[in-house]
C-alpha positions as CSV (number, residue, x, y, z in Angstrom):
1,X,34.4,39.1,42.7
2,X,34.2,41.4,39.7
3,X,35.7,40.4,36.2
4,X,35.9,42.9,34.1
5,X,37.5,40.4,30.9
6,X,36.3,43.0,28.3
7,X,35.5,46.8,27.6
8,X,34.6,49.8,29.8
9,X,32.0,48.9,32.9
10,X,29.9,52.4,32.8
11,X,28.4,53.0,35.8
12,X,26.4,56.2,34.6
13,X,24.2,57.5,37.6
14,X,24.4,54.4,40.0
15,X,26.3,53.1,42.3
16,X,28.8,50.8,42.1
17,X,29.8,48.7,45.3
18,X,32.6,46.7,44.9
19,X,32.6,44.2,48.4
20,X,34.8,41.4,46.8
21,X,38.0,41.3,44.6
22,X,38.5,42.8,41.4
23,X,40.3,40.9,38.4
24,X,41.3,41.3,34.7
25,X,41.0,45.0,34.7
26,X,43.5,46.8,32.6
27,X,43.7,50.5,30.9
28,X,41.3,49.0,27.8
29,X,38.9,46.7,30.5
30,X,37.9,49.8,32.8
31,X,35.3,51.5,35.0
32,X,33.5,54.4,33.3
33,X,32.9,57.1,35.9
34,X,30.9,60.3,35.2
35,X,29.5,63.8,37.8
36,X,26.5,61.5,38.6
37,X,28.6,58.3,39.8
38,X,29.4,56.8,42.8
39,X,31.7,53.7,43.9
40,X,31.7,51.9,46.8
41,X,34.1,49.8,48.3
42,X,33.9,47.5,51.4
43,X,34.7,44.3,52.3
44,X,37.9,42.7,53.5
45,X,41.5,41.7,52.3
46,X,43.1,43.0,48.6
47,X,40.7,44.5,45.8
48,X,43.4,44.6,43.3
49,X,43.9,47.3,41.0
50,X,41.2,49.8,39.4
51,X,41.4,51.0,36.3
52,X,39.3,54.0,35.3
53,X,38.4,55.2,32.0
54,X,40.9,58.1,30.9
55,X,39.6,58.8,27.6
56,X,38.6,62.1,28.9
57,X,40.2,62.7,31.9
58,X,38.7,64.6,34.6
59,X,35.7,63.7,33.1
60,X,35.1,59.6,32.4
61,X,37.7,59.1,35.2
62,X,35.7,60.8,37.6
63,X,33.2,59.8,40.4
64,X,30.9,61.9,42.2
65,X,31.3,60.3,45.9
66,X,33.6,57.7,46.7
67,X,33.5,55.7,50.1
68,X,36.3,53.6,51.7
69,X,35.2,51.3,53.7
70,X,37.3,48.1,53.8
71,X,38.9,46.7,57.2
72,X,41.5,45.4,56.0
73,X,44.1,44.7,52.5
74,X,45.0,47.5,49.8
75,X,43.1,49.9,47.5
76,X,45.5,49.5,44.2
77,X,45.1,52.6,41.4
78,X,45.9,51.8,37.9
79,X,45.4,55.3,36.7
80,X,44.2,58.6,38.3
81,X,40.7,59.0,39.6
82,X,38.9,62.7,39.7
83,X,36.4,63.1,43.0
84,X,33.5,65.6,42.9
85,X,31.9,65.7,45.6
86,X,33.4,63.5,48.1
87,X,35.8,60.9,49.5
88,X,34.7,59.4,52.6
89,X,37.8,57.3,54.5
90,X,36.5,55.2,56.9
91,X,38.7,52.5,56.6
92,X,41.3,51.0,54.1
93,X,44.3,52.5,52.5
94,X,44.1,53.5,48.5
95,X,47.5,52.8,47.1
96,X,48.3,55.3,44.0
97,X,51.9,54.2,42.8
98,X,52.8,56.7,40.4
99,X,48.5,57.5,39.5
100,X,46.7,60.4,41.6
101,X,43.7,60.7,43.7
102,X,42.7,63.8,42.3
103,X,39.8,65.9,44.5
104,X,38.5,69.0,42.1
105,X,37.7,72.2,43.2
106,X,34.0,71.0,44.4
107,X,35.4,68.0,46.0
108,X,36.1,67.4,49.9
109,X,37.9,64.8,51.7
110,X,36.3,62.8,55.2
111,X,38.2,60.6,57.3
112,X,37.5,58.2,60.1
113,X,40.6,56.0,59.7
114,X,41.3,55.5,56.0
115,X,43.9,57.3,53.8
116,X,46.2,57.8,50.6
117,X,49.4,55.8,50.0
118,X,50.9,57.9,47.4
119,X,49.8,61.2,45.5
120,X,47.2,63.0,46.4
121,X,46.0,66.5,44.9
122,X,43.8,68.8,46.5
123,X,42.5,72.5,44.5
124,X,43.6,75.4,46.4
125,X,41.4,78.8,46.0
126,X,42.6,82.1,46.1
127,X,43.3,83.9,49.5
128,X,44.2,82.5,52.5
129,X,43.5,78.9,52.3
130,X,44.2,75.6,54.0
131,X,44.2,72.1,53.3
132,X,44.7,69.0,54.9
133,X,46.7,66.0,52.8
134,X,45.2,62.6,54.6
135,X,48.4,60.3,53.1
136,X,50.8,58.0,54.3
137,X,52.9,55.1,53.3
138,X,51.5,51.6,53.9
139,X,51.9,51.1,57.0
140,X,51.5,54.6,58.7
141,X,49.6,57.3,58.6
142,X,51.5,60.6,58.3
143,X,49.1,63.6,57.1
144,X,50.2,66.8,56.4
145,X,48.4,70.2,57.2
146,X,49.5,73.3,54.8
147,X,48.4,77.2,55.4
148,X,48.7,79.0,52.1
149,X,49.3,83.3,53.4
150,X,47.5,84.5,50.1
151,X,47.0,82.4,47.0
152,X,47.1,84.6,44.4
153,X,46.2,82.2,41.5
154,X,44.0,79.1,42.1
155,X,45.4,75.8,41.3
156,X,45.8,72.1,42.5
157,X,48.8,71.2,45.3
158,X,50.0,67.6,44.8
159,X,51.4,65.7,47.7
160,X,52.9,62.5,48.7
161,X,55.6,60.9,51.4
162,X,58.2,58.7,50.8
163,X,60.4,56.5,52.7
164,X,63.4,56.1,53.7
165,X,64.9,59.4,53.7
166,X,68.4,58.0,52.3
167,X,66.7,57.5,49.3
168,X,65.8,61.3,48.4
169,X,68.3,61.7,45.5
170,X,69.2,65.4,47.0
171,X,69.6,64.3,50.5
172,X,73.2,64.6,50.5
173,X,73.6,68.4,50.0
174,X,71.7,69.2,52.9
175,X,72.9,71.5,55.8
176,X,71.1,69.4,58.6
177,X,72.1,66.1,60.2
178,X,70.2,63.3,58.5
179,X,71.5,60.5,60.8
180,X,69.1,62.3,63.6
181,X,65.8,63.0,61.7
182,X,62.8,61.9,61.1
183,X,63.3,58.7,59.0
184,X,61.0,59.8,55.8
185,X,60.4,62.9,53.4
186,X,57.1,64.5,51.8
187,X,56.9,65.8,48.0
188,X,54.9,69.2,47.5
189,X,54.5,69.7,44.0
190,X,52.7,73.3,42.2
191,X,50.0,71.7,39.7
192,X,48.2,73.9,37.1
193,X,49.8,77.4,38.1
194,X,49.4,77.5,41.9
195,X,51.1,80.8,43.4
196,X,51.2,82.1,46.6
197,X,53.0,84.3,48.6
198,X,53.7,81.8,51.3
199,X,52.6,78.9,53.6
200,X,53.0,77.2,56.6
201,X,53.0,73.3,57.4
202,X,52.4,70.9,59.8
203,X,53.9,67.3,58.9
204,X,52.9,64.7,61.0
205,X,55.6,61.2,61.7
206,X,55.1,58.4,63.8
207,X,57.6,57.7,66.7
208,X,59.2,55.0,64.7
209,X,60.2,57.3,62.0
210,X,62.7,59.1,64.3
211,X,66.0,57.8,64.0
212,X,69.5,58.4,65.4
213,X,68.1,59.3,68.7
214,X,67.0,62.8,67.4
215,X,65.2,65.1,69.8
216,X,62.3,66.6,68.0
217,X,62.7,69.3,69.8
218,X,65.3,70.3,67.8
219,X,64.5,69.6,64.7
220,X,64.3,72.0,61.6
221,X,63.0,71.7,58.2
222,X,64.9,72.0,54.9
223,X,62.8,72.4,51.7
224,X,64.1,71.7,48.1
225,X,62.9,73.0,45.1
226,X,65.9,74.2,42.6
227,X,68.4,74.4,46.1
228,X,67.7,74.1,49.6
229,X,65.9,76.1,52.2
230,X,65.8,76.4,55.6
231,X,62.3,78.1,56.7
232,X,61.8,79.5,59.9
233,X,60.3,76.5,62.5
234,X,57.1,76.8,64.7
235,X,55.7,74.4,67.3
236,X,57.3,71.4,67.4
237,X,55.9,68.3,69.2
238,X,57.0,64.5,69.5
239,X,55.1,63.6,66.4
240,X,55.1,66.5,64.8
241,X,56.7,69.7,63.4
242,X,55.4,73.1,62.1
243,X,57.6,75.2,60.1
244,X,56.7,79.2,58.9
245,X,56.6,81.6,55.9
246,X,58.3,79.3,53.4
247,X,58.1,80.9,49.9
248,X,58.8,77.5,47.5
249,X,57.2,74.4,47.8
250,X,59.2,71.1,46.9
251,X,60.5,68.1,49.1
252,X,60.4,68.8,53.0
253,X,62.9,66.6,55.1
254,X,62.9,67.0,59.1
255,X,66.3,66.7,60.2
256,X,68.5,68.0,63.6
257,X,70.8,70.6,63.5
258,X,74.2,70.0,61.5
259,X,76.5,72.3,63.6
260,X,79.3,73.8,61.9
261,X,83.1,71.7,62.7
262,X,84.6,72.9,65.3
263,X,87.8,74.4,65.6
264,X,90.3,75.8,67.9
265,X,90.6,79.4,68.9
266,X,94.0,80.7,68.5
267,X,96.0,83.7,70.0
268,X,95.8,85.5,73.1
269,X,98.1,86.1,75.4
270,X,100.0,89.0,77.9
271,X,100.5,92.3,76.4
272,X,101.9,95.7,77.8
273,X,99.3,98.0,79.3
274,X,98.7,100.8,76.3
275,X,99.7,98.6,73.8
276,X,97.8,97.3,70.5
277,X,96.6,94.1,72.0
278,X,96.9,90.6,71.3
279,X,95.9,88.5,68.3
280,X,93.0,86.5,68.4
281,X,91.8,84.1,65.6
282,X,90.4,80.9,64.8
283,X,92.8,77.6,63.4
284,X,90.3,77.3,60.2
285,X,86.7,78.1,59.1
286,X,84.2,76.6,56.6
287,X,82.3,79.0,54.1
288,X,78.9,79.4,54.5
289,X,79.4,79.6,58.8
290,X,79.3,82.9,60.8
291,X,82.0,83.3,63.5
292,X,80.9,85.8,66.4
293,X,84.0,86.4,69.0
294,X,82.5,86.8,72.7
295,X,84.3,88.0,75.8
296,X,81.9,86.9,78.8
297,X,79.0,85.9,76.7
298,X,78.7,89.3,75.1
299,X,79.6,90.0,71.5
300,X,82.8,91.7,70.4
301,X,82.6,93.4,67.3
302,X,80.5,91.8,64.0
303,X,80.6,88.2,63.0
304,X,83.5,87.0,60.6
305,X,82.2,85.0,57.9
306,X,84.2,81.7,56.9
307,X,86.6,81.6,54.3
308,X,87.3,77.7,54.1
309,X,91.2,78.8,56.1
310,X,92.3,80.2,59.3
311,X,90.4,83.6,60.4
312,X,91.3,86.7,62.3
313,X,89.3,88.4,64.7
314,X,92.0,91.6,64.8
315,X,93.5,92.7,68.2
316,X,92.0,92.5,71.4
317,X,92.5,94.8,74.0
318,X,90.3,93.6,76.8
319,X,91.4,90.7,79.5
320,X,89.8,88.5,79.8
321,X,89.0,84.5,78.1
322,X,87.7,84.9,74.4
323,X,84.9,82.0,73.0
324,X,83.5,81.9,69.6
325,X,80.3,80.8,68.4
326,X,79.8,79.3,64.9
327,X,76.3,79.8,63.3
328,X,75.6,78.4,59.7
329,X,74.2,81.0,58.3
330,X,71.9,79.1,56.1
331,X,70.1,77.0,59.1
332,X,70.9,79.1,62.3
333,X,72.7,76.1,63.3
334,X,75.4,76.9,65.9
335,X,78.4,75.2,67.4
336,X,81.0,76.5,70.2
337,X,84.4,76.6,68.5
338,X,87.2,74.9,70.8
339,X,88.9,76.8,73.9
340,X,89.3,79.9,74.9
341,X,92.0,82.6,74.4
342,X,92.8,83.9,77.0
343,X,94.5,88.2,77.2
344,X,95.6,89.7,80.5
345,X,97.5,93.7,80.6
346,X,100.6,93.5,82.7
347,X,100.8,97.1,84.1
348,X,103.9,99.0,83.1
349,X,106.9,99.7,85.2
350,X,107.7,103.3,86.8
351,X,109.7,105.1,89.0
352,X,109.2,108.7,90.8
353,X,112.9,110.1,89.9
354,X,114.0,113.6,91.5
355,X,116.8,115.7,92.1
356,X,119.0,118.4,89.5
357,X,119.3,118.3,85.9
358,X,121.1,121.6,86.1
359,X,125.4,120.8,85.5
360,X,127.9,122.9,84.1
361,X,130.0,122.1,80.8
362,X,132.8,119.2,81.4
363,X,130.7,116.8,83.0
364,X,130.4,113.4,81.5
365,X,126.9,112.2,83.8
366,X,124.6,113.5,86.2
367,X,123.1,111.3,88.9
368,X,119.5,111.0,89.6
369,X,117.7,109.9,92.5
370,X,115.1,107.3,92.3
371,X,112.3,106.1,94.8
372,X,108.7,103.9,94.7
373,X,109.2,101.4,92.1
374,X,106.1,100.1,91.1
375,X,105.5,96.8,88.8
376,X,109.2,95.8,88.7
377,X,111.3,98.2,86.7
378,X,114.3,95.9,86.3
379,X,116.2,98.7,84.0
380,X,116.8,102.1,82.5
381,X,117.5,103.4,79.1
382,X,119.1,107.1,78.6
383,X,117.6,108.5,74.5
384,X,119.0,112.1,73.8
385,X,117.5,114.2,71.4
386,X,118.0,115.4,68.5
387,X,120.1,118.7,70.0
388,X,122.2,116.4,72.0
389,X,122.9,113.8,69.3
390,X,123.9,116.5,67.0
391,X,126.2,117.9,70.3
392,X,128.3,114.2,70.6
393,X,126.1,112.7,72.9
394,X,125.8,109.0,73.0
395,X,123.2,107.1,74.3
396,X,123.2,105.0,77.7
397,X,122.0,101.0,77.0
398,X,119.5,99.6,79.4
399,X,121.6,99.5,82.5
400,X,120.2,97.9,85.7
401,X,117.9,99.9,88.5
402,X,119.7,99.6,91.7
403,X,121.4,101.3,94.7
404,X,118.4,104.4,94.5
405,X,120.2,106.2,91.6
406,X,119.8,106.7,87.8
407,X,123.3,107.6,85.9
408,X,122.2,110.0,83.0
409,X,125.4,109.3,80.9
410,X,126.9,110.1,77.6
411,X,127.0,113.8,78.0
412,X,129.5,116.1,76.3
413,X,131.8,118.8,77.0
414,X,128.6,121.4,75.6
415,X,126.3,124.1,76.4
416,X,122.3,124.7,76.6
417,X,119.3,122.7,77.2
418,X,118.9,119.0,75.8
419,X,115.8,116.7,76.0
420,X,116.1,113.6,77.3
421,X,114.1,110.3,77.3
422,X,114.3,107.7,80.0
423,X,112.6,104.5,79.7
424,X,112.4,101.5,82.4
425,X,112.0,98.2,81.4
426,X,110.8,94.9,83.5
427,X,112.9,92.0,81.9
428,X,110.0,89.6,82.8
429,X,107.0,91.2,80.9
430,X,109.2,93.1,78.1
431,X,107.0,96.4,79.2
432,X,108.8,99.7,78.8
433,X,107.5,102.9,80.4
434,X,108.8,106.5,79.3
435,X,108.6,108.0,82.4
436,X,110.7,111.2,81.8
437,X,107.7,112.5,79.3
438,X,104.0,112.7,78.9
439,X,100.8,115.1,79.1
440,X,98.6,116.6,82.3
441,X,95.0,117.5,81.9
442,X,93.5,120.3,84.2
443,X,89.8,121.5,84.0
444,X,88.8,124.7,86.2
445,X,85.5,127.0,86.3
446,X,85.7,130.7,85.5
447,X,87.1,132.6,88.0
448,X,89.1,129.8,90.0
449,X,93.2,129.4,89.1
450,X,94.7,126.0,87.2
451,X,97.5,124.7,88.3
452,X,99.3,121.9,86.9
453,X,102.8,120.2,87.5
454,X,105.3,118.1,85.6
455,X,106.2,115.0,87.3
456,X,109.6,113.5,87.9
457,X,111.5,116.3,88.1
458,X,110.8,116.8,84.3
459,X,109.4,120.6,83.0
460,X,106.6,121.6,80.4
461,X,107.9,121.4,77.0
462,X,104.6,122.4,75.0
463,X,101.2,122.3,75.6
464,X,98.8,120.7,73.4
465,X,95.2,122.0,74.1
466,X,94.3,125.3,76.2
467,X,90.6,127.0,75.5
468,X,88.7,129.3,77.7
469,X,85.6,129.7,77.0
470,X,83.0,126.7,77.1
471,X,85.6,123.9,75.5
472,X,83.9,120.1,75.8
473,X,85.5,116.7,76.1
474,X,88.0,114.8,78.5
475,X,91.8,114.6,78.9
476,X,93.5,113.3,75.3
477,X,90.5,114.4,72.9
478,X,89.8,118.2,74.7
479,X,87.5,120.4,71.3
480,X,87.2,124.1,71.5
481,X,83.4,125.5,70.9
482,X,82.1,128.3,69.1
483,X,82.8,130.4,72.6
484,X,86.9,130.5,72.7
485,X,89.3,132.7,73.6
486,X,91.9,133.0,70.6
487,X,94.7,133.8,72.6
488,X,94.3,130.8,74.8
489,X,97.3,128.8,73.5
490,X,99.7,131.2,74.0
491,X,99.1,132.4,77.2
492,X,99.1,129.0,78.7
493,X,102.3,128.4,76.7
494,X,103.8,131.4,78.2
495,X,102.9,130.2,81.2
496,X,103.9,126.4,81.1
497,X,106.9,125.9,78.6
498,X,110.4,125.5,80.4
499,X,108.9,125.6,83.8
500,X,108.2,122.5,86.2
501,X,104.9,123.7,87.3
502,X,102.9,126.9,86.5
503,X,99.2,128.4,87.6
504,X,97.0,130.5,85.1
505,X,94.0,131.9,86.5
506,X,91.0,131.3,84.3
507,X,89.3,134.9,84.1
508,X,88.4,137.7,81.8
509,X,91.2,139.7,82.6
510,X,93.5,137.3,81.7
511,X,92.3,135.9,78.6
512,X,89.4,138.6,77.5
513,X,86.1,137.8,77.4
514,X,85.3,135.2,74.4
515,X,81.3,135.0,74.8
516,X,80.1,137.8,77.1
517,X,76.8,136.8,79.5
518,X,78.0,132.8,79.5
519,X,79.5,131.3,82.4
520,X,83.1,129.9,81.3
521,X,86.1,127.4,81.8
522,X,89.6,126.4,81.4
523,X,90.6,123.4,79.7
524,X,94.3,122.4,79.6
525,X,96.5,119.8,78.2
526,X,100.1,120.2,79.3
527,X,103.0,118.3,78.2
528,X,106.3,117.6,80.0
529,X,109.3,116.1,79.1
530,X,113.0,116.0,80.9
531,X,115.9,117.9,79.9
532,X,119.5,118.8,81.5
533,X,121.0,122.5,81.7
534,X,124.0,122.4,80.8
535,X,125.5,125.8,81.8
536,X,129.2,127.7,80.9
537,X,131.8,126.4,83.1
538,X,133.0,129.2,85.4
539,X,136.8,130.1,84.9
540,X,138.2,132.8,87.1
541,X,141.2,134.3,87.2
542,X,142.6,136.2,90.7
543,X,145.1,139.1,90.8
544,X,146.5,141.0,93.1
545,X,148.0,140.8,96.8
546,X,146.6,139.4,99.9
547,X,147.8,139.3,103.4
548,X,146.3,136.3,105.4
């Protein structure tokens, strides 16, 4: 035993071995330590607690070697202790409390099977540098490893590990589940103007510590300094986890994933075929969370960040059943929102409608025939035009399709040519199809004749794109090239307008030659619409004699 009732024990250039108990030591009845000293301690069962002389710290609170080497009891610190040369763990754990085990920038650390129980500070040299933190609480032993990228100013790291992790006072504004984690936290802390660019670290648990069932193959690592981060993980084993290129140092907690709430995916639905789509959205959204719409496990457009309400992913026009995956942006933590949304196109109605739309003045209707229905056109709608509106005519209401004929009423007791629309409608899908009016694409090499025709018994009433030359594109978004004939237009038009089909052969001598030496073709977009001739009625009058 060793009573120390009274003063400052030096030890100068000896060795002190301490195999027994210590008692009555206090920060005024202490061990003087110096470069040339060394302590050791062995023996069994508690030591009680060391004081060291910290009159001049780092200097009379130092040691030159210290071995550990007691099987069994605690190692108390009642002040911080400054190693040299060397700490030698074999066995026995040195208990800081709130003091330091303190290893200067000549000191190193072995270890059999001993280790720190509370703070321990290690000097870090500039450049890439690594060190290993042998601490651990008093019953486990849970060492960290940490991989400094570049120091770029020497300095001392300080670390420690704490438990349980409900205690951290910060715990509770972390973006990671706690109830499935590793059941303690470790304390990095910069001391005497460490900087680095950044490290990696290995943090070492015992099975025990895992709570809530957590697979630690899923875990992550927040790290808070002034506010939390989440640093990129590495390997990750069943007692321990590696995380990457963290720029701040502070208190590391392993937890699982915290996936963002999930919520129900909205919208969808049938929409005509041509249409704008369908709605599809999300019944509410937290900030800080990432919202990717997929159709069929691919992306659709960008993610839609949160807003802490409902959110819109805009009109879809694919079919097809919608998901959504939530990621928090801050952890990479993702979630599956619920259900799907589910869009489908229901085709549009038609009809193939022939027979006259030439009448003279007096009559009230003409009659259409109609055949192949396709898609269920239930009805029809007659729309005039402007010329016939301004004429008297009235519009016909959707009437039903039946008995093979189309009544194109409303007419008045006038003259000339007058547009007119005719929709179908199928009563079940709401879809409504123009088919008296639309555009015909044709596409012909030089020297070869294009030929196009309105369908329906409707005629060309414009035509919206014609270039000879070398025009590119396709059908709806035709663009003329540096090699076009001017007069393409107009010739075509000439062609085309008031006519229910019309050729135009695509060679020089009909258009001129727009780019001489370069093989050419004709690009054409027609369009046709229906309109009934109305012509004079004939009224004749008959003189004369006649003999039968």
């Amino acid at each position: 035993s060793f009573n120390l009732a009274n003063g400052s024990f030096v030890i100068g250039t000896n060795t002190l071995t301490l195999n027994g108990s210590v008692s009555s030591m206090s920060a005024a009845n202490n061990i003087t330590g110096s470069a040339s000293s060394n302590l050791v301690i062995g023996g069994s069962g508690s030591l009680g607690t060391l004081f060291f002389n910290t009159g001049t710290p780092g200097t009379s609170n130092q040691l030159n070697n210290c071995t550990i080497n007691r099987s069994s009891g605690i190692i108390d610190l009642g002040n911080d202790v400054n190693i040299r040369t060397g700490l030698t763990l074999i066995n026995g754990i040195i208990s800081t409390s709130t003091n330091k085990v303190i290893i200067n920038s000549t000191g190193t650390v072995s270890r059999t099977n001993g280790y720190i129980n509370g703070n321990l500070q290690k000097y870090v040299a500039t450049g890439a540098a690594s060190r290993t933190f042998e601490i651990g609480d008093l019953s486990n032993y849970t060492p960290i490893s940490i991989n400094f990228a570049s120091v770029t100013v020497a300095g001392d790291l300080l670390v420690s590990t704490s438990t349980p992790l409900s205690s951290y006072s910060n715990i509770g504004s972390i973006f990671l589940n706690t109830s499935q984690a590793v059941n303690r936290y470790w304390t990095l802390s910069n001391v005497n103007t460490l900087a680095f660019t950044t490290y990696s670290g290995t943090f070492n648990f015992q099975t025990a510590d895992v709570i809530g069932g957590a697979n630690t193959a899923n875990l992550k690592a927040g790290v808070y300094s002034s506010s939390w981060i989440y640093p990129t993980m590495g390997t990750l084993n069943a007692t321990n986890s590696t995380f990457n290129s963290a720029s701040s140092l502070g208190t590391v907690v392993l937890a699982t994933c915290l996936a963002p709430t999930a919520y129900s995916i909205t919208g969808g639905g049938a929409y005509c075929s041509g249409g704008a789509g369908v709605a599809v959205g999300l019944s509410n959204s937290e900030t800080g969370v990432s919202y990717q719409l997929q159709l069929a496990a691919v992306n659709i457009g960008s993610p839609v960040s949160g807003t802490g309400s409902a959110i819109s992913f805009g009109n879809q026009t694919s079919a097809g059943n919608y998901t959504v995956v939530a990621t928090r942006t801050a952890t990479g933590c993702t979630a599956s929102m619920t259900g799907t949304a589910t869009v489908s196109i229901n085709a549009l109605p038609a009809l193939t409608v022939t027979g006259s739309t030439y009448t003279c003045a007096g009559s009230t209707s003409i009659q259409l025939n109609y055949s192949s229905p396709v898609n269920s056109p239930d009805e029809y709608e007659v729309i005039w035009g402007t010329a016939a509106h301004v004429a008297g005519f009235t519009d016909v209401a959707y009437a039903p399709v039946t008995g093979g004929t189309l009544t194109i009423g409303g007419m008045q007791n006038s003259t000339g040519n007058f547009p007119v629309t005719i929709n179908v409608r199928n009563n079940t899908t709401g879809c409504i199809n123009n088919i008296s009016s639309g555009s015909v694409c044709g596409m012909v090499n030089e020297n070869q004749t294009l030929s196009l025709s309105a369908p329906n018994g409707s005629s060309f009433t414009g035509v919206s794109f014609a270039s000879y030359g070398t025009p590119t594109g396709t059908c709806g978004s035709f663009a003329t090239s540096a090699c076009h004939a001017s007069g393409s237009l107009s010739i075509v038009q000439a062609a085309a307008i008031g006519n229910s089909s019309f050729s135009v052969a695509a060679t020089n001598g009909v258009f001129g030659d727009p780019c001489n030496g370069t093989f050419k073709r004709l690009y054409v977009e027609a369009v046709y619409g229906f309109s009934v001739n109305i012509s004079p009625a004939l009224n004749a009058v008959i003189t004369g004699t006649s003999s039968i």
